[in-house]
DOMARTI-107014 format. One line per 5 residues: number of its first residue (from 1); for each residue z, y, x of N, C-alpha, C. Coordinates in steps of 0.02 Angstrom, whole numbers, plus 50000, padded with zeros to 5 digits. Example, Ala and Ser with C-alpha at 12.3 -4.5 7.8 and 13.67 -1.06 7.14 Angstrom:
// residues 2
1	50390,49716,50660,50390,49775,50615,50390,49835,50660 | 50354,49888,50642,50357,49947,50684,50394,50002,50645 .
This chain:
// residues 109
1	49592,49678,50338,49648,49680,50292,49631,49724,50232 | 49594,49753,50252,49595,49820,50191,49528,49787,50145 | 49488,49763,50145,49431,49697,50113,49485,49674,50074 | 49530,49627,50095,49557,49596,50068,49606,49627,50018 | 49642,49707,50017,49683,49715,49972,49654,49741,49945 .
6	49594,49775,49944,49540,49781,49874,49512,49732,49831 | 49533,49672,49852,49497,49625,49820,49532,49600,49770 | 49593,49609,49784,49652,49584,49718,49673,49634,49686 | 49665,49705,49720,49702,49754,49686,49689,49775,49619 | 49705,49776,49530,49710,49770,49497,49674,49712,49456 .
11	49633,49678,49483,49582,49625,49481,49638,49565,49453 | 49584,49539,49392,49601,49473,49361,49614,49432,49416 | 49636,49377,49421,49693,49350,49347,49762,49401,49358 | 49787,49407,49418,49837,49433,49438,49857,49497,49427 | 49799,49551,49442,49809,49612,49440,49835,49657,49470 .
16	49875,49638,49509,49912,49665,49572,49900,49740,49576 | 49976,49761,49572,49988,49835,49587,49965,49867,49664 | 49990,49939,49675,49949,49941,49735,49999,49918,49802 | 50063,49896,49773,50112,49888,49834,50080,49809,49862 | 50086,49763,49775,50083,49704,49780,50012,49688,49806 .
21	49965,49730,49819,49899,49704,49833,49899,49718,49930 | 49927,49779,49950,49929,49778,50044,49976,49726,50046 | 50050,49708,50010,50094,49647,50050,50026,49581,50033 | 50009,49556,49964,49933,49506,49979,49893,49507,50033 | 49876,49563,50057,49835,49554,50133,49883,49550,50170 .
26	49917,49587,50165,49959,49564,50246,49973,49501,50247 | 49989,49457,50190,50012,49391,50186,49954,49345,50223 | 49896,49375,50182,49854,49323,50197,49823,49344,50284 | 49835,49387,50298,49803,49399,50349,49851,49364,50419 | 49916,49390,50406,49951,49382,50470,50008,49318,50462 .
31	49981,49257,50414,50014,49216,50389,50082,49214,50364 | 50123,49279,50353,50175,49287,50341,50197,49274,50252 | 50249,49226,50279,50287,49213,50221,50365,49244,50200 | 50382,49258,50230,50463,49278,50229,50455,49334,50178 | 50411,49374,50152,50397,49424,50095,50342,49382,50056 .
36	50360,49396,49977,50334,49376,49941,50307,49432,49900 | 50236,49446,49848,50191,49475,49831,50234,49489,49785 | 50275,49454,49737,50322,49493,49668,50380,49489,49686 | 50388,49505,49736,50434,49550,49763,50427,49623,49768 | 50368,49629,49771,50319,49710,49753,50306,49758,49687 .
41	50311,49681,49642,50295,49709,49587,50325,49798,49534 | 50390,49790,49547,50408,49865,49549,50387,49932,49570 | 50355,49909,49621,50343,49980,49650,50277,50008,49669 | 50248,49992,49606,50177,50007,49573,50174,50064,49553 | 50128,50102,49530,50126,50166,49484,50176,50206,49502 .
46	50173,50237,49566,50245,50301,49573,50324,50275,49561 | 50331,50218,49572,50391,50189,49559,50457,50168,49609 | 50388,50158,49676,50431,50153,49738,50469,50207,49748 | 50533,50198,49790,50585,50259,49800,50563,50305,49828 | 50606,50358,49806,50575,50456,49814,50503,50456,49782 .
51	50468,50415,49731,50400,50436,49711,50368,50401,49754 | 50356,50373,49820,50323,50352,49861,50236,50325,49846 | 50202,50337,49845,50142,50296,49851,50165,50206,49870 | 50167,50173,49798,50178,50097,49816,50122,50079,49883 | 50068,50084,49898,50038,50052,49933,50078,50078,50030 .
56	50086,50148,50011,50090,50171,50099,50195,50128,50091 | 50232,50152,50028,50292,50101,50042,50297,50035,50069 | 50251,49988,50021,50238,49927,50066,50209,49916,50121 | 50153,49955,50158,50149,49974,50232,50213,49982,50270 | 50267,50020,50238,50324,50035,50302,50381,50002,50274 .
61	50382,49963,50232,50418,49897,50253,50391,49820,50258 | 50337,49835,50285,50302,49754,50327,50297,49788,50410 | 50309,49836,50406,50309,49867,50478,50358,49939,50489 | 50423,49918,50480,50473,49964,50476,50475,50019,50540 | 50471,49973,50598,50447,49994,50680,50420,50068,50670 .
66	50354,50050,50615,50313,50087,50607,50315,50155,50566 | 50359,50127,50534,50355,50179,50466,50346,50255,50476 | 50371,50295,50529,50363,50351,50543,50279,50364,50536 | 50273,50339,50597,50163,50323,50617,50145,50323,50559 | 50157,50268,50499,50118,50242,50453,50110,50310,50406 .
71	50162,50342,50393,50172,50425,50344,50151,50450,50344 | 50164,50476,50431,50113,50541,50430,50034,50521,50432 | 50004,50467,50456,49940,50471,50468,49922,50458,50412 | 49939,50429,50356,49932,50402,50276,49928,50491,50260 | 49990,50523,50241,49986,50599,50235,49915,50639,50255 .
76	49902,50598,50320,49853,50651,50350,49797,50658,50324 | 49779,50593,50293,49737,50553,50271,49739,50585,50197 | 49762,50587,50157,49762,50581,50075,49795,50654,50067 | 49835,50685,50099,49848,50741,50101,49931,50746,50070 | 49960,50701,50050,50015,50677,50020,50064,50609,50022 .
81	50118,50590,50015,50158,50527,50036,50155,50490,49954 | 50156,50533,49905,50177,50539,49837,50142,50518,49798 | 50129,50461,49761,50096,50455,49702,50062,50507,49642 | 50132,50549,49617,50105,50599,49572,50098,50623,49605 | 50076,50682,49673,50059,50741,49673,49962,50690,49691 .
86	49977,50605,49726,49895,50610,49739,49861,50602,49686 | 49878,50582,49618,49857,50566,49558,49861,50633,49534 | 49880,50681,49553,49879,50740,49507,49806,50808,49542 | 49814,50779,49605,49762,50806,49642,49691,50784,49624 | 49697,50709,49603,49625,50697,49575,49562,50684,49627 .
91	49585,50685,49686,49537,50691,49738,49535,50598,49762 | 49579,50565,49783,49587,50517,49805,49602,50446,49747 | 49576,50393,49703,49569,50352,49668,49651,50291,49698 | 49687,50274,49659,49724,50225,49698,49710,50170,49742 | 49632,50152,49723,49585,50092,49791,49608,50134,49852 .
96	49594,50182,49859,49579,50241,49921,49644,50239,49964 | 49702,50244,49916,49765,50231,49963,49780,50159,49962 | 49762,50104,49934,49773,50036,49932,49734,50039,49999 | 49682,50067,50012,49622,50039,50066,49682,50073,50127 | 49698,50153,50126,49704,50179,50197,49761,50143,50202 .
101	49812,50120,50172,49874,50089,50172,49863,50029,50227 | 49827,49980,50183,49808,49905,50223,49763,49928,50294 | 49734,49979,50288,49697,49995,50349,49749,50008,50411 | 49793,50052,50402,49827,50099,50424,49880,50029,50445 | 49917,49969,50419,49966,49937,50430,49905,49880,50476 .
106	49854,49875,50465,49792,49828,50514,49827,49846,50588 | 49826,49916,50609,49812,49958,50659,49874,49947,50695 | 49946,49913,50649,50010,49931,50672,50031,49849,50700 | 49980,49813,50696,50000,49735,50701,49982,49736,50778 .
């Protein structure tokens, strides 16, 4: 899964944000249709609610069950839940949480 949401993630033609690029793998991976990819589109760039990291938000709502699991180990991982503080840290690239995101929601299927 995580191959796959690097592969669209800001990438022509589409471009896909980092929410809209883990719901793309999950789509394609676990044939699910009932969520659609611009349905995501909002919550790109620090936009998802409370600041959220779009990629770990769309992780915990394709796997709500999960969402606790998915936080903290995402957190544990990147050191933050938050867009601006991981973009401000400079340490982690948005691929990096697009990747642990789709990785991390792989693990929850």
């Amino acid at each position: 899964m995580k191959e796959t949401a690097l592969s669209v993630f800001r990438q022509p033609p589409d471009r896909l944000n980092c929410a809209q690029s883990v719901v793309h793998a999950w789509c394609e991976v676990t044939g699910d249709t009932a969520i659609t990819v611009a349905d995501f589109k909002p919550f790109g760039s620090g936009k998802a609610p409370e600041g959220l990291c779009g990629a770990v938000y769309a992780a915990c709502q394709l796997a709500p069950d999960r969402a606790e699991t998915l936080k903290a180990a995402f957190a544990a991982q990147l050191g933050s839940l938050y867009c601006r503080e991981i973009r401000e840290a400079k340490v982690h690239p948005c691929a990096t949480c697009v990747a642990q995101a789709a990785e991390l929601l792989a693990g929850s299927e």
